[in-house]
N, C-alpha and C positions, 0 to 999 in steps of 0.2 A: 379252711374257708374263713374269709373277713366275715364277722359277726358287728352289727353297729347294733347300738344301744341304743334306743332312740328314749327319748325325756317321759313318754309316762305313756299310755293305752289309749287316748285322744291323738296325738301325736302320730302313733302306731296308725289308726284309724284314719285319718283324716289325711294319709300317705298312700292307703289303701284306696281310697276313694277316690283319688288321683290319677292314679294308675289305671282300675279299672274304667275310668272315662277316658285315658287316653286309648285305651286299650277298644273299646266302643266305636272309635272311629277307626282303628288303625290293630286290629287281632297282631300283625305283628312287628308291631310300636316298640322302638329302643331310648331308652333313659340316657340320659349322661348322669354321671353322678360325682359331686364334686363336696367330698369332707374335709374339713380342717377344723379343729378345735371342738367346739361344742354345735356345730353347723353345718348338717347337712344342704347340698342346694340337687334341684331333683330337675333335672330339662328335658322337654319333650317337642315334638311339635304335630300335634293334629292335623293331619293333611286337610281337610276340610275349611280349615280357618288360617291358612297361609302364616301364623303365626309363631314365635316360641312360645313358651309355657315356661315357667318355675316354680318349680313347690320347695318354699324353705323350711327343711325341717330339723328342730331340735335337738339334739343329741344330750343324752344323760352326763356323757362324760367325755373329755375330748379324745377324737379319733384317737384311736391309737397309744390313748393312755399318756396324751403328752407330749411325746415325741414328737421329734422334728421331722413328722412322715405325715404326709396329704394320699386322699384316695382320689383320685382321676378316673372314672371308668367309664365305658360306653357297654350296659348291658342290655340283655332282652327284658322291659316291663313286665312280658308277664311272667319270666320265672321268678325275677324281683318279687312281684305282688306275690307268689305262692311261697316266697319265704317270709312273707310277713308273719307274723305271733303278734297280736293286738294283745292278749291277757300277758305273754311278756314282754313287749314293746319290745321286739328286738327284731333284725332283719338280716338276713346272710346278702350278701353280693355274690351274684351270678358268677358263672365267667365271661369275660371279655369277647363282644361280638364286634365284630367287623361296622363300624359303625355308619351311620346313613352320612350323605355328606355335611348338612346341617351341624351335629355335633361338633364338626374339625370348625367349625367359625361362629363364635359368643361372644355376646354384647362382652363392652366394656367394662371390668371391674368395678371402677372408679370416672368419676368427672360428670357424674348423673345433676342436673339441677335441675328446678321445679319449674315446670310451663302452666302459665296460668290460664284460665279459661274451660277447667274441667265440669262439667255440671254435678249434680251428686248423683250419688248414686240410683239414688230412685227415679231422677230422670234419665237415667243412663239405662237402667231398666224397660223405662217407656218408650226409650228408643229403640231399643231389640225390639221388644213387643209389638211393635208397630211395625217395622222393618221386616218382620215375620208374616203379620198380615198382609200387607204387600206383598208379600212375596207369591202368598198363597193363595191371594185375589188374581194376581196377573198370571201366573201359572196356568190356574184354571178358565182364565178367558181365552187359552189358547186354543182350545177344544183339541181331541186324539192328536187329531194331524197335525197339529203345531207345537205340538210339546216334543220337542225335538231336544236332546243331551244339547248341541249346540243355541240353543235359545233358551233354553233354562239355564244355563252357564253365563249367556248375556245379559239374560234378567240377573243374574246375580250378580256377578260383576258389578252390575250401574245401581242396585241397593248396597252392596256390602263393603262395595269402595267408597263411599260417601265420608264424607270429614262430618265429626264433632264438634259442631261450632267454625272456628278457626283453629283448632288445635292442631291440626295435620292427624290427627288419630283417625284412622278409619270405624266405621260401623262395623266391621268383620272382628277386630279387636275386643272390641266389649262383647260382642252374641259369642265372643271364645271365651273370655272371662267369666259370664253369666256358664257358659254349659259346664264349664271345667270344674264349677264352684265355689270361683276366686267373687263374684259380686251378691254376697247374699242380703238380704230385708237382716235390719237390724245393725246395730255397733255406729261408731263415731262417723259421719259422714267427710271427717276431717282425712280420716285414716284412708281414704282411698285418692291418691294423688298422682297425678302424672309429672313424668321427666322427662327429660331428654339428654343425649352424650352423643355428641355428632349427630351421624344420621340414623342414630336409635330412638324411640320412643319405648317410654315403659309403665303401665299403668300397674301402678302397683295398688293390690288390699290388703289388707290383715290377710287375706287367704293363699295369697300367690300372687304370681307379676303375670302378666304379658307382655310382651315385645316384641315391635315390630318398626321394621327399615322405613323412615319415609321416605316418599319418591321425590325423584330429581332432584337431590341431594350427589354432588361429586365425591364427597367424603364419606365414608362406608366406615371409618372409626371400629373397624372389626377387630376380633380378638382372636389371632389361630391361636388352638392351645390343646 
């Protein structure tokens, strides 16, 4: 069994916490997992929030000791997460599950640049924040009979699709950012930036990226792999 080192007990943990939030939305949630050198990259996508996820995670020493060998996997999250060791920062890889379709198609490597007009992050906050209360006001104006799976889905839709300014990033993107862990109170407001690479968007933090396709773009800039 592949054993990865990961860079220290923080690292270990903050891998962990990832997983079991994807795991939160989705009991049986599959990772991709993509190693090279001293760099883990961890993919998910919370059904919930229509988005990808990435947790970039450190590695102590590069995959495989060096070698001219990459790990490519699509595992189950959570036997991932039950091989976690936080006190030895160390983690086995699963075996190889049959992966969702999502996995066979990732943003692009390369060719990411910066779209400006991001707010910071603590307004990016008050936008969820808000976007939650709404949500939870018009809900309950429905009364029994009108809370219907189909109109709670509408209601959703018309908040969570909403753009960020002009940025084309939808409000669905950050309230996945925020749950996931990637936007927290605190650190450089600079370090949280959006890209773009064709028709990818990618709001990346210190914590992890989101990504997400914007619409009516003919170019889909996809990556099978």
């Amino acid at each position: 069994m592949t054993v990865l080192h990961l860079a220290d007990e923080t690292e270990a943990a903050d891998l962990a916490a990832f997983l079991s939030r994807l795991l939160h939305y989705d009991r049986g949630a599959a990772v991709r997992l993509q190693a090279a050198g001293t760099a883990l990259a961890v993919f998910g996508r919370p059904p919930s929030f229509e988005v990808l996820a990435v947790r970039a995670v450190r590695l102590a020493k590069p995959y495989e000791d060096g070698l001219a060998v990459t790990l490519d996997v699509t595992v189950s999250a959570g036997q991932f997460l039950e091989s976690v060791d936080e006190r030895a920062a160390t983690a086995d890889v699963p075996a190889a599950v049959t992966g969702p379709p999502w996995a066979g198609v990732l943003p692009p490597r390369g060719g990411w640049q910066t779209e400006p007009g991001l707010p910071a992050p603590d307004a990016l906050r008050a936008t969820v924040a808000a976007a939650v209360t709404e949500f939870r006001s018009r809900t309950e104006e429905l009364g029994p009979q009108g809370r219907t799976r189909a109109e709670l889905d509408r209601i959703g839709r018309d908040i969570w699709s909403r753009e960020i300014g002009r940025t084309g990033l939808p409000v669905r993107a950050v309230h996945a950012a925020q749950s996931l862990g990637f936007l927290r109170p605190g650190g450089d407001p600079a370090d949280t930036v959006l890209f773009s690479s064709g028709a990818w968007l990618r709001l990346r933090t210190p914590y992890g990226s989101v990504v997400v396709r914007r619409s009516g773009l003919g170019s889909l800039g996809v990556s099978v792999r």
